[in-house]
C-alpha positions in Angstrom: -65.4 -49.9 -187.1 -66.2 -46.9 -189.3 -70.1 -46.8 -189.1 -71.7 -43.4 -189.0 -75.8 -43.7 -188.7 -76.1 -40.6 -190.0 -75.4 -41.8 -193.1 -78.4 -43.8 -193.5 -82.0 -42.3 -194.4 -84.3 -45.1 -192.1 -84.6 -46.3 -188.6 -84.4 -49.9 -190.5 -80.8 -49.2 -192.6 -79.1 -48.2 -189.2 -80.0 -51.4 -187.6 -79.7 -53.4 -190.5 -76.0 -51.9 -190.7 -75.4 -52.3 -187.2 -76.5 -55.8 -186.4 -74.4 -56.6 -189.3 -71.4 -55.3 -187.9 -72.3 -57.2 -184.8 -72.7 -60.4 -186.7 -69.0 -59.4 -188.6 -67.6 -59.8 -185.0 -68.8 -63.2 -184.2 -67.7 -64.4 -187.6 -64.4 -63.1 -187.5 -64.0 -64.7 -183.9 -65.6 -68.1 -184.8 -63.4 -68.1 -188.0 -60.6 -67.7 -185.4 -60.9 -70.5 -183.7 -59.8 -71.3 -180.1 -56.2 -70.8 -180.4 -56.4 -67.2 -181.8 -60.0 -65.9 -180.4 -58.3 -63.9 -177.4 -55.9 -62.2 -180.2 -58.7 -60.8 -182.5 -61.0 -59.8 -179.3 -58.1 -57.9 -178.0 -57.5 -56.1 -181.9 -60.9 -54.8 -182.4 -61.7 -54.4 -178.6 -61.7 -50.7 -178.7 -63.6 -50.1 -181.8 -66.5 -52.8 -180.6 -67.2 -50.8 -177.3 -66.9 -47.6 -178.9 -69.1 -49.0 -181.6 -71.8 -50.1 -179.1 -71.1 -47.5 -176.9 -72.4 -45.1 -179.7 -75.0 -47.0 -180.8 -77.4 -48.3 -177.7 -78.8 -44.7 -177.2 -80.7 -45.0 -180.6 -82.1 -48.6 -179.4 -81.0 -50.1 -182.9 -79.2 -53.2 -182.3 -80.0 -56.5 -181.4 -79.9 -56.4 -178.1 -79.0 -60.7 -178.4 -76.1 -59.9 -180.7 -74.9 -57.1 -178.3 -75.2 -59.5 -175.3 -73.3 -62.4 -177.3 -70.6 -59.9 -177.7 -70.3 -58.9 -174.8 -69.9 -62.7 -173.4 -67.1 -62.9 -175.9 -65.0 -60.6 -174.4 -66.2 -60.9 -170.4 -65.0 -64.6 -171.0 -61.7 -63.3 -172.9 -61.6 -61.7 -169.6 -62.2 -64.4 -167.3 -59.9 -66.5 -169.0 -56.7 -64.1 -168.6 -57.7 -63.0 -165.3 -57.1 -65.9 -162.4 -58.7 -63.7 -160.0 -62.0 -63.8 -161.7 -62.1 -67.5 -162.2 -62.7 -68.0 -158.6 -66.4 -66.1 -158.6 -69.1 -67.9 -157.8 -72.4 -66.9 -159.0 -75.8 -67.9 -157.6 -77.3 -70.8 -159.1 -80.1 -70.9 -161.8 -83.3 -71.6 -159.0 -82.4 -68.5 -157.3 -83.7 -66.7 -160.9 -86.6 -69.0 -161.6 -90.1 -68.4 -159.4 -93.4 -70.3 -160.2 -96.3 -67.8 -160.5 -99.0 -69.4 -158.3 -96.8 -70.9 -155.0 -93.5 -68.6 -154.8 -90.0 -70.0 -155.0 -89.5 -73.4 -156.3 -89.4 -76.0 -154.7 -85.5 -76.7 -155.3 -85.0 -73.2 -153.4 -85.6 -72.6 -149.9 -84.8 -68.3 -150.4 -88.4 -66.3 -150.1 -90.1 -64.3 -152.8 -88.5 -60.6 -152.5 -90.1 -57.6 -153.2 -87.5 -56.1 -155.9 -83.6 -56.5 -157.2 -81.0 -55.0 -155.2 -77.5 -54.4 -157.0 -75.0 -56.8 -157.1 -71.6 -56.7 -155.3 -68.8 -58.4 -155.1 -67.7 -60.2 -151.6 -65.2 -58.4 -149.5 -64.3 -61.6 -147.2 -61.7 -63.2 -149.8 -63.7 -66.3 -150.7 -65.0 -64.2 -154.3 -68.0 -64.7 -154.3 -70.6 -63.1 -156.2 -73.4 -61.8 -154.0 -76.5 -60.3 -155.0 -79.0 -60.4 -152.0 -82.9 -60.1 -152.5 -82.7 -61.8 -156.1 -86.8 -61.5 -157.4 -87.3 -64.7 -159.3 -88.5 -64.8 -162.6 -92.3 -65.7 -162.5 -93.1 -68.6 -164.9 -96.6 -68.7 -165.8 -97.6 -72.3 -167.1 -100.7 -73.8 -166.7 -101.7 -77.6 -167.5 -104.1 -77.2 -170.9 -107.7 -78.9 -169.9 -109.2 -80.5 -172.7 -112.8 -79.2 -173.7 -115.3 -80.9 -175.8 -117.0 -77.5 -176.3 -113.7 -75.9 -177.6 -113.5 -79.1 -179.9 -116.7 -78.2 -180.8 -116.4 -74.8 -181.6 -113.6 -75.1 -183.7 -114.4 -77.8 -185.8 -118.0 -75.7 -186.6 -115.4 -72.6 -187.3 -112.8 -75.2 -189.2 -110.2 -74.3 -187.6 -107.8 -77.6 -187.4 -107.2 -78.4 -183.5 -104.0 -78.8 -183.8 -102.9 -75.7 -185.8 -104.8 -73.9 -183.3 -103.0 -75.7 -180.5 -99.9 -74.4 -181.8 -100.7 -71.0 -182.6 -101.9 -70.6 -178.6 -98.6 -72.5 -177.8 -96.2 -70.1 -179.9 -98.2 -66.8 -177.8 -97.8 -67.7 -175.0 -94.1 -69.0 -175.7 -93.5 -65.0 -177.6 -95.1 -64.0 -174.1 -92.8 -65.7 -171.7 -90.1 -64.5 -174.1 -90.9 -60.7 -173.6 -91.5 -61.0 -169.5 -88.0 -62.8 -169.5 -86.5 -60.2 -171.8 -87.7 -57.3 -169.3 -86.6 -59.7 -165.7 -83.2 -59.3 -167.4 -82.6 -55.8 -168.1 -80.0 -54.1 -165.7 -79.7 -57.9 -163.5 -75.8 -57.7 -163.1 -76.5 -61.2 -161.3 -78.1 -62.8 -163.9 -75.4 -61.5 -166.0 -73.0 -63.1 -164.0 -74.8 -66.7 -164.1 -75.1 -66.4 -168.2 -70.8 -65.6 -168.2 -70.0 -68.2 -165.6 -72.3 -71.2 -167.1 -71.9 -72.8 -170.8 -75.3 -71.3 -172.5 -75.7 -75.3 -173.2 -75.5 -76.3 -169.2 -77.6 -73.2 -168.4 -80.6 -74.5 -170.6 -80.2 -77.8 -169.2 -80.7 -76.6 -165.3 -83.2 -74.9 -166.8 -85.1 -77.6 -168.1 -84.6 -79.4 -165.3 -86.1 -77.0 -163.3 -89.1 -76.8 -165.3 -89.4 -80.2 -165.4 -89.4 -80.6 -161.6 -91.6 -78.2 -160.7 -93.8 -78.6 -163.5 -95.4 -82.2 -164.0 -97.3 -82.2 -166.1 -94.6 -81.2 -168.5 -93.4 -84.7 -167.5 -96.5 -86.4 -168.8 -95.3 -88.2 -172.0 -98.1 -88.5 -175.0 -99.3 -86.6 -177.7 -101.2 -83.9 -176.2 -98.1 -82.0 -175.8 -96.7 -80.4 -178.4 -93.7 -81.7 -179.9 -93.6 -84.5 -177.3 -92.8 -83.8 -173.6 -89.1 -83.4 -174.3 -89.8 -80.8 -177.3 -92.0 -78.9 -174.9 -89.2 -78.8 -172.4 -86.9 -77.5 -175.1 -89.3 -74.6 -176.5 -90.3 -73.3 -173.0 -86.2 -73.4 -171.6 -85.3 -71.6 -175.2 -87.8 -69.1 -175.0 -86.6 -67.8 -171.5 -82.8 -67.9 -172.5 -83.5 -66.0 -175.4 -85.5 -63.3 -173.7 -82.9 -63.6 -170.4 -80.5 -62.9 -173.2 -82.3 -59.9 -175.0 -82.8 -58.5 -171.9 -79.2 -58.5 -170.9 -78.2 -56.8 -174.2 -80.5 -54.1 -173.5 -78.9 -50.4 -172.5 -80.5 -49.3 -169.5 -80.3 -45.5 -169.8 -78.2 -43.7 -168.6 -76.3 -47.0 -168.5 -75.3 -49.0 -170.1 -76.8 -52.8 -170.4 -76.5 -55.2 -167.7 -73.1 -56.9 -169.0 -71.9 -53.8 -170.2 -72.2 -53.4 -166.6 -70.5 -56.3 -165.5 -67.4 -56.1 -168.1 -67.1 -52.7 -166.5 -67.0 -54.1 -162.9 -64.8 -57.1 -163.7 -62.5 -54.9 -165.3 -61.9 -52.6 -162.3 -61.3 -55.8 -160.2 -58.4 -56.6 -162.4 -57.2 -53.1 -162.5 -57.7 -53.0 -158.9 -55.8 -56.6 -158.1 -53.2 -56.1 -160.3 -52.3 -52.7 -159.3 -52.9 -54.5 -155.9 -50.4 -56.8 -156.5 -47.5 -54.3 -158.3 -47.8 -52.5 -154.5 -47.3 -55.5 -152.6 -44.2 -55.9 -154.5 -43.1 -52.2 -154.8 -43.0 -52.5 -151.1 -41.4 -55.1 -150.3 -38.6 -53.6 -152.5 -38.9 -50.4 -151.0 -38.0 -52.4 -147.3 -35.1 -54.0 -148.8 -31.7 -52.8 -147.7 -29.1 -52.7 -150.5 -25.9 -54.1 -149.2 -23.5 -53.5 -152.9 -23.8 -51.1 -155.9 -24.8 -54.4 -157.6 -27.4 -55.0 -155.2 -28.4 -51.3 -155.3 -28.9 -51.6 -159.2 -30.7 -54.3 -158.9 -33.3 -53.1 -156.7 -33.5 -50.1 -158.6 -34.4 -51.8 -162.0 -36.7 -53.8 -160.0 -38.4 -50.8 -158.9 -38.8 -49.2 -161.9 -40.0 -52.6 -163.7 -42.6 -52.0 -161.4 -43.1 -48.5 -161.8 -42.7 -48.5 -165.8 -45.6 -51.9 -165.3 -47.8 -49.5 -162.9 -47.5 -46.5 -165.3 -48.9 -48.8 -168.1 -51.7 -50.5 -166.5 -52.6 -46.6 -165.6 -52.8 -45.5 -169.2 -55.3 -49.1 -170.2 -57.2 -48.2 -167.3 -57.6 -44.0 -168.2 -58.7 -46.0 -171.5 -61.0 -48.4 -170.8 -62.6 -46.1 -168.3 -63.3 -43.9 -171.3 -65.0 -47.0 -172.9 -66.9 -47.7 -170.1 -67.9 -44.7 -168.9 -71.5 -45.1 -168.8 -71.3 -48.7 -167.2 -72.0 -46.5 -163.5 -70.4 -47.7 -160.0 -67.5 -46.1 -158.5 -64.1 -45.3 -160.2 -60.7 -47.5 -159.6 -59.2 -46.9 -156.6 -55.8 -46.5 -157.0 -52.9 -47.7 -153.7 -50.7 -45.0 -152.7 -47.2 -45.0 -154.2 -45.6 -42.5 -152.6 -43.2 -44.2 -150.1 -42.1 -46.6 -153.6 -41.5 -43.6 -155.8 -39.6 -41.8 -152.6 -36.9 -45.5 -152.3 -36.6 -45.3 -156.3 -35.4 -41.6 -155.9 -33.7 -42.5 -153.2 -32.0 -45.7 -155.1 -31.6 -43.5 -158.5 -29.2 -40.6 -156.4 -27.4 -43.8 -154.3 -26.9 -44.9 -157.6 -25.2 -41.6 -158.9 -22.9 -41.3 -155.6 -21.2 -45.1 -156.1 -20.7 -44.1 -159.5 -19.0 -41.2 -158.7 -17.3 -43.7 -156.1 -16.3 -45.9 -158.7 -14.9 -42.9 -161.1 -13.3 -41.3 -157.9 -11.1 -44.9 -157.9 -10.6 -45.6 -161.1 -9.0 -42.4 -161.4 -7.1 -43.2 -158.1 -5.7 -46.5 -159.9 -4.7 -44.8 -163.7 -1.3 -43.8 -162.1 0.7 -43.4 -159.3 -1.2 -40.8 -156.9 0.8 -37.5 -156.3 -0.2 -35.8 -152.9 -2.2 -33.1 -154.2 -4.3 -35.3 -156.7 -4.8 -37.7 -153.8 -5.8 -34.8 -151.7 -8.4 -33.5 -154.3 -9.9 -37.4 -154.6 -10.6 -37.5 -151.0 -12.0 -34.0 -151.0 -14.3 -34.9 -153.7 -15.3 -38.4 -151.4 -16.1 -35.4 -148.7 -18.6 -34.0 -151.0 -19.6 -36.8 -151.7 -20.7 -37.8 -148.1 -22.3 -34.2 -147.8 -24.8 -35.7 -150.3 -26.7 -37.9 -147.5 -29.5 -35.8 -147.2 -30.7 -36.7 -150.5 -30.8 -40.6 -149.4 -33.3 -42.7 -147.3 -32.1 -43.5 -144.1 -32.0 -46.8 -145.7 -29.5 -46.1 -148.2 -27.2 -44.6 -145.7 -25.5 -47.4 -144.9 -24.6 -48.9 -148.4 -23.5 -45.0 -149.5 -21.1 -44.7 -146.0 -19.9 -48.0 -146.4 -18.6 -47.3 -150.3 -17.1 -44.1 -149.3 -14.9 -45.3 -146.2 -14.0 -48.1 -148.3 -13.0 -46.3 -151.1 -11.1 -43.5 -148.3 -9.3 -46.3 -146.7 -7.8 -47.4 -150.5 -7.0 -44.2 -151.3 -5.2 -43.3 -148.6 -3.9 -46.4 -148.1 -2.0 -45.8 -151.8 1.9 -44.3 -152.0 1.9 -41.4 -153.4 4.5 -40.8 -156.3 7.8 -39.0 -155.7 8.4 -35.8 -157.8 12.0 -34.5 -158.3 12.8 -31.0 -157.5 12.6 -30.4 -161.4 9.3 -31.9 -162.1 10.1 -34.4 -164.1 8.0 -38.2 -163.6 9.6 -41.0 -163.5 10.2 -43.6 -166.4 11.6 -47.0 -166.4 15.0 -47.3 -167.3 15.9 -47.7 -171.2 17.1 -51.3 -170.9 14.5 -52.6 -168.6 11.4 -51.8 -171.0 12.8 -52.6 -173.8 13.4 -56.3 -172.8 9.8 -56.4 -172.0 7.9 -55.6 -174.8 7.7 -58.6 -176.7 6.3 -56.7 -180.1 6.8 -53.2 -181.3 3.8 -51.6 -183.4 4.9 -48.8 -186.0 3.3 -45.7 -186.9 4.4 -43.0 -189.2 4.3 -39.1 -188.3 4.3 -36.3 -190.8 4.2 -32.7 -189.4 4.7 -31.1 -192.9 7.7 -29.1 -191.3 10.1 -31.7 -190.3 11.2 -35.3 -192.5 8.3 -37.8 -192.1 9.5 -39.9 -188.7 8.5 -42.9 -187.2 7.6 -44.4 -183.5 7.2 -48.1 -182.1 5.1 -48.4 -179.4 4.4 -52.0 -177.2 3.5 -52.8 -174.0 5.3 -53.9 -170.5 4.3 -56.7 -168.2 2.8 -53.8 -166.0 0.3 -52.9 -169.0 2.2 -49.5 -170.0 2.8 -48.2 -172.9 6.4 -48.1 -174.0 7.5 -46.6 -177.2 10.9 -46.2 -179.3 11.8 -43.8 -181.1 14.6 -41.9 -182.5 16.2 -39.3 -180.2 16.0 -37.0 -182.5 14.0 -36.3 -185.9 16.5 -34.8 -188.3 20.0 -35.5 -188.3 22.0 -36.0 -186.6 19.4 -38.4 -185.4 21.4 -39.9 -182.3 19.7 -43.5 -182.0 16.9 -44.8 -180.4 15.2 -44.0 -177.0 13.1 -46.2 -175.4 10.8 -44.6 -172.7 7.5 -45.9 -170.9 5.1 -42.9 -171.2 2.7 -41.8 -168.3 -1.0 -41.9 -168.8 -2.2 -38.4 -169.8 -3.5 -37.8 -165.9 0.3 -37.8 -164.7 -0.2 -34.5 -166.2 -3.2 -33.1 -164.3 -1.1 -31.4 -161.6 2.2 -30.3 -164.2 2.8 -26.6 -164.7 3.9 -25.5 -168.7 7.2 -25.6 -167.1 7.1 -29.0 -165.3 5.7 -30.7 -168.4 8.6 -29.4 -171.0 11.1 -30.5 -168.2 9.7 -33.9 -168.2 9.1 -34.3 -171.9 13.1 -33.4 -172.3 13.5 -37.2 -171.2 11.2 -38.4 -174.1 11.9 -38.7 -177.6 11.9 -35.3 -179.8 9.0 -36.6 -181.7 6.5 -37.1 -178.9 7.7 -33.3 -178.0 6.7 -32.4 -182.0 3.5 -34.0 -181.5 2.7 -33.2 -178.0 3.9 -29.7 -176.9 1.9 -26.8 -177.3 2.0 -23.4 -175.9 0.0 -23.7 -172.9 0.0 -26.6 -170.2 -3.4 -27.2 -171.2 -3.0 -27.7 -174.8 -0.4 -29.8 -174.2 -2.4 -32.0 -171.7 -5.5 -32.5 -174.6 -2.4 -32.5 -177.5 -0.7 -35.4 -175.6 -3.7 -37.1 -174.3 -5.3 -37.7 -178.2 -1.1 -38.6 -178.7 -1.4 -41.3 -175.8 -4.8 -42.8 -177.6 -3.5 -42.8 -180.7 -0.2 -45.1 -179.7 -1.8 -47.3 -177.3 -4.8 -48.6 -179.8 -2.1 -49.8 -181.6 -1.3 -52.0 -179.1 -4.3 -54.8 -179.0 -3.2 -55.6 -175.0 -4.0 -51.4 -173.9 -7.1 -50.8 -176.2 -9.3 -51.9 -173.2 -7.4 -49.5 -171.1 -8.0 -46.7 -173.7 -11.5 -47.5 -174.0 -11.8 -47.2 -169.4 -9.7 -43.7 -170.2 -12.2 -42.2 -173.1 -15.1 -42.6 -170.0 -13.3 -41.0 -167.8 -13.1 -37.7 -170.0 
């Protein structure tokens, strides 16, 4: 809502503007309708409080306008909010007092010498207590007919009944005013006006005037407007001023359901981040059994978190909005024994995927005894890493790691000839079990362009056939299963060239550099290349790209 006051020259164009911006609001939440009204309240929310925020120093609005705003969105409130719904407020006779005799008669509570604040109920059962409520004094008095006074005014001209009115509507502009200042900073009236229809409340009050007031009850034409029009005028007259009143900014304050917005709205903030603790713990005391189950506490846990951190950031907000509403600031639970299991979860995490990486490795190939020496060294270190756990995640982290030992060790390792060459499956046998060859064509710009099929075995491996050699005399064709680029890991220069003597000579063009390890990343991108050619191994290509 762009409205600077400063723009405007009188007292009377600032609260001309302003009321109009007020009115704006209503409109645009009346036009609404029901099924959208909590949608537009929550767009402009911001820029209303600001707005009246900004404004209520300079005593410019219409204090009824700001109070029927306020409603709006301490009702938007209620109705999102089920641990508001359950308030109960005090009823209409504890704010209504007859002049002459104290309390009504429909109230049994004594007259009070002032208004103490207003505070919620800490025993569960929400209600809404404000002890030593002052009533508001009504002053009515039966009108006594004089023949004098008839006199007087007939002699002056005055019509009787002109002048009847014009004593009725003072009097009614006077109750109006003393209602208006009963209301001004009374959080507990505030609270009746949100929790009861404005229709109902006018009707209780009505029927309280009516029952402690008889002679409104005397039908004729001596009153004005007939009993029930007298009824109407007095009941309207103190709503309106109870409403004026409520609207009014009680500096340094702000007004009385400014006020209440303020403390309803720390209630919610206080439940709900109530509520995210209750279930943060009960998280935090769960055991995780499985890396699934560990995952899935952790997400849970940091739902929660990620929800806590946001209803922070509306409450650092709204707190800025309200900050002249008073009481004391949101009190926020202790989270330090969640965020401590959600560390603790995020590293127990990190070690079973290491776990998991540590055995998929283990599975890529036959194990030699110096690879399968260096995964369970790297399962040691991985144990060393406890510290960093909960004595709660112990358990699950132990129970992966001796599991994955006991595989590991329970695997044969892989026998490794004098030479160092790795064994491949015999020329006949993997060539009856590839069922379809794939072909690719190789140019290395210094031999003839040459060609290699590739397929897969029963066993998932890639097989390929080739020429044995590349030029001529090219010798006829080899078929060899090749080893997954970690059979390499533990090879020497020398070990690999000795093995790759048993392969065709144009995965040795391709794949041999001059150093072991450029021969390893030469013949790894080789392996990739052949095997995504084969639609049954591209899954395995893709497990071996996240292992790199």
């Amino acid at each position: 809502m762009d409205f600077d006051p400063d723009q405007f020259e009188s007292f009377a164009a600032v609260a001309d503007g302003a009321n109009k911006l007020l009115m704006l609001v209503l409109a645009a939440v009346i036009k609404a309708g029901a099924t959208r009204e909590h949608e537009i309240l929550a767009e402009i929310r911001d820029a209303v409080l600001t707005f009246i925020q900004r404004l209520e120093a300079r005593k410019v609005m219409d204090t009824m306008l700001v109070s029927r705003v306020r409603i709006l969105y301490i009702r938007s409130l209620l109705a999102r909010s089920p641990e508001l719904q359950s308030i109960k407020v005090s009823p209409v006779e504890c704010f209504l007092e007859k002049a002459n005799t104290g309390r009504s008669r429909s109230s049994s509570r004594g007259n009070s010498p002032g208004r103490s604040p207003v505070h919620f109920d800490s025993s569960g059962s929400n209600a809404l207590v404000a002890e030593h409520i002052q009533g508001f004094k009504v002053h009515i008095k039966q009108e006594k007919k004089s023949k004098l006074s008839s006199i007087v005014l007939k002699l002056r001209g005055i019509d009787q009944e002109t002048w009847r009115q014009h004593v009725t509507g003072g009097k009614l502009r006077e109750i109006t005013e003393d209602a208006k200042a009963f209301a001004v900073g009374n959080k507990a009236l505030a609270a009746l006006f949100v929790h009861t229809p404005a229709g109902e409340l006018q009707r209780q009050i009505r029927s309280w005037l009516a029952e402690n007031f008889d002679f409104l009850s005397v039908s004729g034409s001596d009153a004005v407007g007939g009993t029930s029009g007298q009824l109407e005028l007095l009941s309207t007259a103190i709503m309106d001023g109870w409403m004026a009143g409520l609207g009014a900014a009680q500096l340094p304050n702000t007004d009385a359901l400014g006020q209440l917005l303020s403390d309803y709205t720390k209630r919610v903030y206080t439940s709900q981040m109530q509520h995210l603790k209750d279930i943060a713990g009960t998280l935090a005391m769960e055991e995780a059994e499985d890396p699934a189950h560990v995952n899935k506490l952790r997400s849970a846990l940091e739902s929660v978190d990620h929800k806590r951190r946001k209803i922070l950031r509306q409450m650092k907000s709204d707190m800025a909005l309200m900050m002249k509403s008073g009481g004391s600031p949101i009190h926020t639970p202790s989270t330090a024994a969640e965020d401590a299991r959600l560390a603790s979860l995020i590293s127990l995490d990190e070690i079973l995927n290491q776990v998991k990486e540590i055995m998929r490795e283990a599975s890529l190939s036959p194990l030699k005894k110096l690879r399968k020496e260096k995964l369970l060294a790297s399962l040691d270190a991985l144990s060393e890493r406890m510290p960093s756990l909960l004595e709660i995640d112990h358990p699950c982290a132990q129970r992966q790691i001796l599991k994955a030992r006991r595989d590991i060790e329970s695997m044969s390792e892989e026998e490794t000839h004098p030479s160092g060459e790795t064994r491949f499956l015999p020329s006949s046998a993997a060539r009856s079990e590839v069922n379809q060859w794939n072909v690719l064509q190789f140019n290395t710009g210094s031999t003839p362009p040459f060609i290699i099929k590739c397929g897969a075995n029963s066993n998932s491996e890639l097989v390929i056939k080739a020429d044995a050699r590349v030029q001529e005399p090219k010798g006829g064709e080899i078929v060899r299963t090749l080893p997954p680029p970690s059979a390499l890991t533990d090879m020497n220069y020398e070990e690999i060239k000795q093995a790759f003597d048993q392969l065709p000579e144009a995965v040795c063009l391709l794949a041999l550099a001059r150093t072991a390890e450029g021969t390893r990343a030469r013949y790894s991108r080789l392996y990739r290349t052949l095997a995504m050619k084969v639609p049954s191994l591209r899954d395995s290509v893709v497990e071996l790209e996240k292992g790199v």
